[in-house]
C-alpha positions in Angstrom: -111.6 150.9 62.7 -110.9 150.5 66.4 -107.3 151.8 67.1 -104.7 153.1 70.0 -101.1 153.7 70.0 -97.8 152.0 71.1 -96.4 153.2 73.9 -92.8 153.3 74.9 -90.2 154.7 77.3 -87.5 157.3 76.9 -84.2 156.7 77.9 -84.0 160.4 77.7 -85.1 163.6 76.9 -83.6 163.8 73.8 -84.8 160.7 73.0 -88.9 161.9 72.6 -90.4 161.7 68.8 -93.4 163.9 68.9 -95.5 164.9 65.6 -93.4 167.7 63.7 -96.0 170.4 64.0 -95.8 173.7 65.9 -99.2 174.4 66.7 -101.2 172.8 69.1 -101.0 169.0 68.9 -104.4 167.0 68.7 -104.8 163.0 69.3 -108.3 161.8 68.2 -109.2 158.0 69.2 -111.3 156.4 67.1 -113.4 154.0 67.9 -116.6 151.3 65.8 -118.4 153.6 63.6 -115.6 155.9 63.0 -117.2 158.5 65.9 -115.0 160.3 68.0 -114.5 159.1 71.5 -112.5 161.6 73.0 -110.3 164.7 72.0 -107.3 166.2 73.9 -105.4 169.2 72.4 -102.3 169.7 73.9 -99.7 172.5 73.8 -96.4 172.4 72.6 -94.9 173.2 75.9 -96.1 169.9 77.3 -93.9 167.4 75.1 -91.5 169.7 77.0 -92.8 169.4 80.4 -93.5 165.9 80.1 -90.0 164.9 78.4 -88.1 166.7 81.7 -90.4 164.7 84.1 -89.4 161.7 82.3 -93.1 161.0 81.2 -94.6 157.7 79.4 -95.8 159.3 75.8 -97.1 158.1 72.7 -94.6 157.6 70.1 -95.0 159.2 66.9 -92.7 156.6 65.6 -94.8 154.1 66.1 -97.5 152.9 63.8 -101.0 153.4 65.3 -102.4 149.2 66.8 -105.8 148.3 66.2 -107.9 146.7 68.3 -107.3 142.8 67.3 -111.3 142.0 66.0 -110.7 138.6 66.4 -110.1 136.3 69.3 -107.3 132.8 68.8 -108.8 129.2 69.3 -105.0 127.6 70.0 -107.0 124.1 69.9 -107.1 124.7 65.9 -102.7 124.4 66.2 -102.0 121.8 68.8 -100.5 118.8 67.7 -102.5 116.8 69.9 -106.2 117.4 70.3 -107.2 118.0 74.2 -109.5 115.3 76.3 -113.3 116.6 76.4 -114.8 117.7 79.6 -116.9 114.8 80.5 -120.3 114.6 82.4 -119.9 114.0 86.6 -122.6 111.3 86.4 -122.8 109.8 83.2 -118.6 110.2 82.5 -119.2 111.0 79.0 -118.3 114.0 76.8 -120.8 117.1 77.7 -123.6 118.0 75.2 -124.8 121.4 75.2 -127.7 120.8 76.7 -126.1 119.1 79.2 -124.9 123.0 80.3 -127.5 124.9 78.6 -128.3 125.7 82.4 -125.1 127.5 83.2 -124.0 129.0 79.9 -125.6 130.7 77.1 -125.2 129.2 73.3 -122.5 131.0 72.0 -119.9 130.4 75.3 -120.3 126.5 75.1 -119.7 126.9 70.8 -116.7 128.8 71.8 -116.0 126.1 74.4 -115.9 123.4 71.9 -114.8 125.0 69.0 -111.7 124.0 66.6 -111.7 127.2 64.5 -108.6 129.4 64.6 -110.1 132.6 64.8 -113.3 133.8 66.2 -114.7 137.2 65.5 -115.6 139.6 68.4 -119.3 140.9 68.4 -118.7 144.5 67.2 -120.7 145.6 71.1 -117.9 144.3 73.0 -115.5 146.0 70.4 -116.9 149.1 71.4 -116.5 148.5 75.0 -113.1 147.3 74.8 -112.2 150.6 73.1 -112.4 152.2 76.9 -109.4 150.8 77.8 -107.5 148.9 74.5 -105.2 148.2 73.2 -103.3 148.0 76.5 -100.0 149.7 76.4 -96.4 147.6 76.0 -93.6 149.0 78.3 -90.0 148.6 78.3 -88.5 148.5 82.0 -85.6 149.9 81.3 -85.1 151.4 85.3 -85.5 148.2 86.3 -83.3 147.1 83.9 -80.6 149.8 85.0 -81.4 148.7 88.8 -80.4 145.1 88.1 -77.4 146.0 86.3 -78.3 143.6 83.3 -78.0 143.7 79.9 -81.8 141.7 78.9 -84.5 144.2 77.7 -87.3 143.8 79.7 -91.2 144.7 78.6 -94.5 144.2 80.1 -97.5 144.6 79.0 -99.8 146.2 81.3 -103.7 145.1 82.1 -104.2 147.4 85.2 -105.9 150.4 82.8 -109.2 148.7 82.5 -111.9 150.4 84.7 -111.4 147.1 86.8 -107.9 147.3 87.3 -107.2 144.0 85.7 -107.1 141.6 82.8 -110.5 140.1 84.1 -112.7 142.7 81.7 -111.6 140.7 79.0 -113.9 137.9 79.3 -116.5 139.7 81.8 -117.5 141.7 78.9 -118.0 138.7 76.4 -119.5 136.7 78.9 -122.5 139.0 80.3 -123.0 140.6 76.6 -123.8 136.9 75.1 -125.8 136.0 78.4 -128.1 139.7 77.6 -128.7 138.3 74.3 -129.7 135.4 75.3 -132.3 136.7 77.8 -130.5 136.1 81.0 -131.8 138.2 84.2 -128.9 137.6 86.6 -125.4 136.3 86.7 -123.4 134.3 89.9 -119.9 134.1 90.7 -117.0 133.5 92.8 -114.0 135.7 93.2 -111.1 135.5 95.1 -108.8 138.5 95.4 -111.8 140.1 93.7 -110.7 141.2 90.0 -112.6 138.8 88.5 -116.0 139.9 90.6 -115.7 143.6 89.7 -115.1 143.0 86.4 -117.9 140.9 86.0 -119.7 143.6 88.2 -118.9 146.2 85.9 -119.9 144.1 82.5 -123.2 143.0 84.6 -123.9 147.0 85.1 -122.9 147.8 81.3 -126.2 145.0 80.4 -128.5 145.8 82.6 -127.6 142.4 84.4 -128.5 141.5 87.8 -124.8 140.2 89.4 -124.6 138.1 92.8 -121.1 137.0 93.8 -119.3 134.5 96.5 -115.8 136.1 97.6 -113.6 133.5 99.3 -113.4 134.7 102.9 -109.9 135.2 103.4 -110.5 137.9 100.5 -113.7 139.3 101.6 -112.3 140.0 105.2 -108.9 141.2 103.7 -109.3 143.3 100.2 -112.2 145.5 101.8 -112.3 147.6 99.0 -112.9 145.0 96.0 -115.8 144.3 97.9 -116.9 148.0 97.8 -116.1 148.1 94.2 -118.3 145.4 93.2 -121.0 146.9 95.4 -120.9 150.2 93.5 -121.4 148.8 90.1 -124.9 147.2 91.3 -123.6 143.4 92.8 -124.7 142.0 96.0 -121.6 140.3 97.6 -121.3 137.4 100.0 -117.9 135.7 101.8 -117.9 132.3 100.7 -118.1 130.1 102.7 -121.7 131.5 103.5 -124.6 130.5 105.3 -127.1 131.4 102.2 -126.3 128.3 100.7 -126.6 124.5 101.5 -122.5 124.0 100.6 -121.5 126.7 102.7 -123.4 125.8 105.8 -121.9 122.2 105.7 -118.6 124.0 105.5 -119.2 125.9 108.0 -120.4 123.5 110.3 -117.1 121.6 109.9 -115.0 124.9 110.2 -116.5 127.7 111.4 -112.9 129.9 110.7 -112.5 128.2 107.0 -110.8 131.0 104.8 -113.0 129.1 101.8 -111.5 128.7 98.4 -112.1 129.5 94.8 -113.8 126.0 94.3 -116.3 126.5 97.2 -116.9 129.9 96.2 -117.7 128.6 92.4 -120.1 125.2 94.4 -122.1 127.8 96.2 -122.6 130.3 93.2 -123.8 126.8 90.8 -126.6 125.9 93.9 -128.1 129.7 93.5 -127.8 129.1 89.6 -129.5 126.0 89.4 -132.4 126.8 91.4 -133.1 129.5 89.5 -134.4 129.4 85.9 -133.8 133.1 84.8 -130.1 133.0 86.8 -127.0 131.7 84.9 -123.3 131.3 85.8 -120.0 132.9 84.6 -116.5 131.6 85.6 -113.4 133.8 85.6 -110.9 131.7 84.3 -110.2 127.9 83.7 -112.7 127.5 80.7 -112.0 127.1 77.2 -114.1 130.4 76.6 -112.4 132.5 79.3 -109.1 131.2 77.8 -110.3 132.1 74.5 -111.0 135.7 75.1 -108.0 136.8 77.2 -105.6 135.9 73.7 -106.5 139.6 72.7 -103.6 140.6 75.6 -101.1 138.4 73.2 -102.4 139.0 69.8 -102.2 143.1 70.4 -99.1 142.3 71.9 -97.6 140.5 68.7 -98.3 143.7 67.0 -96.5 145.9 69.3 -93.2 144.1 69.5 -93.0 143.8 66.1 -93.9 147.8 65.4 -90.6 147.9 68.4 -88.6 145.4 66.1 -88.3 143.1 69.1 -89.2 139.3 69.6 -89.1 137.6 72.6 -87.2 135.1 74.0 -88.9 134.1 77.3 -92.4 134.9 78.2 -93.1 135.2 81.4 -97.3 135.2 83.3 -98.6 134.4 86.6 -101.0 131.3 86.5 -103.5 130.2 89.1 -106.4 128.8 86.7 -104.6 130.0 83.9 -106.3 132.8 81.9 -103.8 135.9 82.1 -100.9 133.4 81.1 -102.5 132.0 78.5 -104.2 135.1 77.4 -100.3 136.3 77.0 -98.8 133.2 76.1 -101.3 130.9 73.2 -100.8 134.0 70.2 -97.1 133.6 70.7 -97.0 130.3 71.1 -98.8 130.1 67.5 -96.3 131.7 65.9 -93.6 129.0 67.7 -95.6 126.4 66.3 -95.1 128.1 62.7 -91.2 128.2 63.1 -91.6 131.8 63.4 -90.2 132.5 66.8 -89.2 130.1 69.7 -89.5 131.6 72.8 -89.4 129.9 76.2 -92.8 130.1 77.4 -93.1 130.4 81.4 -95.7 130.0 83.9 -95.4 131.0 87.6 -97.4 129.6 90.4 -97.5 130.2 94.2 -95.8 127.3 96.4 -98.8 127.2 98.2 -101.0 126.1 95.4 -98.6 124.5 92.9 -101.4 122.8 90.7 -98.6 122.6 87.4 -95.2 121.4 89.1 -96.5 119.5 92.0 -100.5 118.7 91.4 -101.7 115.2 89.3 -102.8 115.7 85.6 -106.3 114.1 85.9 -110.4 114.3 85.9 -111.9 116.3 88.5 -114.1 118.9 89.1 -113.9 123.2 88.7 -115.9 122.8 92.3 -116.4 121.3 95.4 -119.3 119.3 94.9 -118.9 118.3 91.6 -122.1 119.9 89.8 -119.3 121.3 86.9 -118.3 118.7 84.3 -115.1 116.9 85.0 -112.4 118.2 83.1 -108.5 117.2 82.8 -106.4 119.2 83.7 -103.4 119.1 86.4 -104.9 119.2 89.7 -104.7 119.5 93.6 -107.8 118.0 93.8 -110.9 119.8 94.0 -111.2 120.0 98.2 -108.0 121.4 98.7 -108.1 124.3 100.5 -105.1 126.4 99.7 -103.2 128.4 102.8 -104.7 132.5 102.6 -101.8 133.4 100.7 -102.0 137.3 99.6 -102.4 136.8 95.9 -105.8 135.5 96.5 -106.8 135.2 92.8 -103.9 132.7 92.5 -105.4 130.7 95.1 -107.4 127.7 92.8 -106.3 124.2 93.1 -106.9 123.6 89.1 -105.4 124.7 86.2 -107.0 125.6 82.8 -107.3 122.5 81.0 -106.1 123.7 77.6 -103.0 125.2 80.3 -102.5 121.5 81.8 -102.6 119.9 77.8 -100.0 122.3 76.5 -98.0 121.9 79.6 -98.2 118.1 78.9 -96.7 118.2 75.7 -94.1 119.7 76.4 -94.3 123.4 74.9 -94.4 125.5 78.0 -92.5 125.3 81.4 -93.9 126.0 85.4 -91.9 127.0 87.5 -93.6 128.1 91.6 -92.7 130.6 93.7 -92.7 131.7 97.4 -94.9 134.9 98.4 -92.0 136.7 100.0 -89.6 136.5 96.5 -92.8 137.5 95.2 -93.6 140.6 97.1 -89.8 141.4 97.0 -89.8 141.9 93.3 -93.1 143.8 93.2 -91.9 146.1 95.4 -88.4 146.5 93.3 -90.5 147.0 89.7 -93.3 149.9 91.9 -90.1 151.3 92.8 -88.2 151.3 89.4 -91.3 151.3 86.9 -93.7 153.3 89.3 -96.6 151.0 89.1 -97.8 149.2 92.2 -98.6 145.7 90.7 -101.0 143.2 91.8 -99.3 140.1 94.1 -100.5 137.6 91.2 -98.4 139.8 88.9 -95.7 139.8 91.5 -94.9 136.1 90.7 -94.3 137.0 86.6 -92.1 140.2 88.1 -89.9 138.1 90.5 -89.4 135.7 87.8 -88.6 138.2 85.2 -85.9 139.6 87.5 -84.6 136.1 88.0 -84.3 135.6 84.3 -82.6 139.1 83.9 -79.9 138.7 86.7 -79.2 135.1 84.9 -78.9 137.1 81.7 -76.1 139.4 83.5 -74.4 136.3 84.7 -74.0 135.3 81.2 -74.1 138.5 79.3 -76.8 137.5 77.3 -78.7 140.3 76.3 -82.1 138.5 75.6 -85.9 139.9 75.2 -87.7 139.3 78.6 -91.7 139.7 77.9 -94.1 139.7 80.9 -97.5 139.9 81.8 -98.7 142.3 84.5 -102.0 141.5 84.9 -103.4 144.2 87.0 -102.0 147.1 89.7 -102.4 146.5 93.5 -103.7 149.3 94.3 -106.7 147.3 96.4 -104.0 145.3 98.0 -102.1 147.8 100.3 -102.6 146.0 103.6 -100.4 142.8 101.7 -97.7 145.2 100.8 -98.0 146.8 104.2 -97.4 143.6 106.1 -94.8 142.8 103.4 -92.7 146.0 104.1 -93.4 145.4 107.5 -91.5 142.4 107.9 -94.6 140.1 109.1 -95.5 138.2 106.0 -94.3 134.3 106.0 -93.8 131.8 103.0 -96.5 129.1 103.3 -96.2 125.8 100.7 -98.3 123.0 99.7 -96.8 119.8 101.4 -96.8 116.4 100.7 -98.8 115.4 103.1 -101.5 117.9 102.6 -101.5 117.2 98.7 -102.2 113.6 99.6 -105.3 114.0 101.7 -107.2 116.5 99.0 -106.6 113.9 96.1 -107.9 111.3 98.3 -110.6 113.0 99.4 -111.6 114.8 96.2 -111.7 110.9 94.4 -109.0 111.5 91.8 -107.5 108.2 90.9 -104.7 107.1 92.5 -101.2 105.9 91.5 -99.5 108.9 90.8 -96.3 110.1 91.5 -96.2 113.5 93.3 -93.8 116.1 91.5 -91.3 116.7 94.5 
């Protein structure tokens, strides 16, 4: 049995529930196997210290959370089945083979797959037991700083040895390509969670791990770069002159800041010129989607050990993964009549792919080597403005994202950098965690939900997602605090010349 433990915040001191022994107090983990991970004996006198200091502790109250051992398909619930990804040449649905070059057997199963549940391989139990379950937080300072009566919680992805949610599917990923026989992985990144996670999963298997970081990235998160370099990756800004898509780039714009979907062309050239060299995507796919719903199924469990339900859920969404991660478990249990939630994604103005892109085919890259999928789009050459929550920075969105956004059983809303920054600096200030500017959109919008709630006295469940801490992304707080960070947003004019010149059809209506 895999398990961890809910945990909560005090109100006060007297408030702290600690085991009703007097000796010294002893919390085992247990992790696959039943073996002991890790010990730590602790005096009586700390419950003490740690209730005065106002510390976050384990409550004794709480009924230890196992580590869910399953991962939720939400294709097996929908009402309406999504459109296949189709072939860029042929324009019908994939085959395996057709992909067998990129992905190993199990990912494109999982890709395609219409069963509920899917059981995770007992080896990536055991590596998830590092960091889960991930703990559930209730912010009540924030909630005392805005004056308003919701209860706010968050659930929190930063403790993974990558900082972020990414882990999640890096692990999966590069443990089915070892079994497979793979010798080396590619990538792109942008802010860089996503390529030290799949660094650090690539190091766990013995993989060899190459990675395209869109420039504006590379040249401004320094140290994600340094953190993929230590767990054994070789790192390259994208766009680069190693590969024939980058050099044509570059040729055209020497100074371009490059983009997720350049990053993701250049690593698929290196890929298919190399027989014993596969690829691994960090969000968007069916797969990644797939593997990230452990954030919301351990978090089903933990409100309901609290007694609490939610009524909004609230996650930052650039290609979708984090939200969905959240958002597809709970969303399950709306489709049962169980709960009904709103259900809330958050973009960046400056690449609103949900409220102001086209639902449509096109491709996850520039030059159109990935299948064609539908999802709602900026079209695959837009090149969005280096905004400082670079892994937010993708001009698609997850197609299983874009179909349950179609029918109707989510709402997008975007959001300006500087609201943005604003409330991630108010919840580091109240909660004491420095979040990541991606999770800065689901904090600003939780704030704007809670201040509505004090308008109307509604005293309503706010659940978020914080997908990682910032603590890599200092120099965009820095220019935040220091008054020299602008709004930038996606115009009409701009959107118009990527869909035109990424081919996707036209007679739409832009979402103004």
């Amino acid at each position: 049995m895999v398990t961890s433990f809910i945990v909560t915040t005090a109100s006060h001191p007297s408030s702290w529930l600690r085991p009703q022994h007097t000796g010294n107090e002893q919390w085992t983990r247990i992790v696959s196997g039943n073996k002991k991970m890790n010990q730590l004996k602790l005096s009586p006198d700390y419950y003490n210290r740690a209730a005065t200091a106002g510390a976050i502790m384990c409550s004794a109250a709480s009924k230890p959370t196992e580590i869910p051992r399953q991962w939720y398909n939400i294709v097996a619930d929908l009402p309406v089945k999504p459109p296949p990804a189709l072939h860029p040449e042929t324009l019908q649905p994939v085959k395996h083979e057709d992909l067998s070059h990129l992905f190993p057997e199990e990912l494109l199963k999982q890709d395609n797959s219409t069963e509920r549940f899917i059981d995770i391989p007992e080896e990536v139990l055991e590596i998830y037991s590092l960091w889960r379950t991930t703990p559930l937080l209730r912010a009540k300072r924030l909630e005392k700083l805005l004056g308003t009566p919701a209860r706010i919680y968050y659930k929190y992805e930063g403790v993974s040895p990558a900082g972020s949610h990414k882990p999640n599917t890096a692990i999966p990923q590069a443990f089915y390509h070892a079994k497979q026989g793979t010798k080396k992985l590619v990538t792109e990144t942008g802010a860089g969670q996503w390529g030290s996670s799949l660094a650090f999963a690539c190091n766990l298997f013995g993989l060899g791990c190459e990675i395209w970081q869109t420039r504006a990235s590379y040249d401004g998160k320094p140290y994600r770069k340094l953190m993929m370099q230590t767990w054994g990756a070789k790192v390259h800004p994208s766009p680069s002159d190693k590969t024939n898509v980058g050099r044509s780039i570059l040729q055209k714009d020497p100074s371009c800041p490059g983009s997720a979907a350049i990053a993701s062309a250049e690593a698929v050239e290196i890929c298919t010129e190399n027989a014993d060299t596969k690829y691994c995507m960090g969000s968007v796919l069916n797969h990644v989607v797939l593997h990230q719903t452990i954030i919301g199924e351990e978090c089903i469990r933990q409100m309901e050990a609290l007694g609490e339900s939610p009524d909004v859920i609230i996650g930052c969404s650039g290609g979708g993964s984090n939200f969905a991660g959240l958002a597809f478990p709970f969303l399950r249990e709306k489709l049962e009549g169980k709960i009904n939630p709103i259900i809330r994604a958050v973009e960046p103005s400056a690449c609103p792919s949900l409220t102001k892109g086209v639902y449509a085919y096109d491709s996850s890259d520039t030059t159109g080597l990935t299948p064609l999928m539908k999802m709602h789009t900026l079209g695959h050459d837009f090149i969005p403005d280096p905004v400082h929550a670079g892994g937010l920075r993708y001009h698609g969105m997850a197609p299983l994202v874009s179909h349950v956004y179609e029918l109707g059983l989510m709402e997008a809303v975007a959001m300006p950098q500087l609201e943005c920054f604003d409330g991630a600096i108010q919840f580091a200030r109240s909660e004491g965690i420095i979040p990541a500017p991606e999770s800065g959109h689901a904090i600003a919008e939780a704030i704007k939900e809670a201040l509505h709630c004090k308008e109307t006295g509604e005293s309503k469940v706010i659940l978020l997602l914080v997908s990682g801490h910032g603590h890599f992304d200092l120099k965009s707080f820095e220019k935040y605090l220091l008054g020299n960070m602008v709004n930038l947003f996606c115009t009409d004019e701009t959107l118009r010349a990527s869909l035109a010149g990424s081919n996707i059809p036209s007679g739409f209506e832009l979402k103004c």
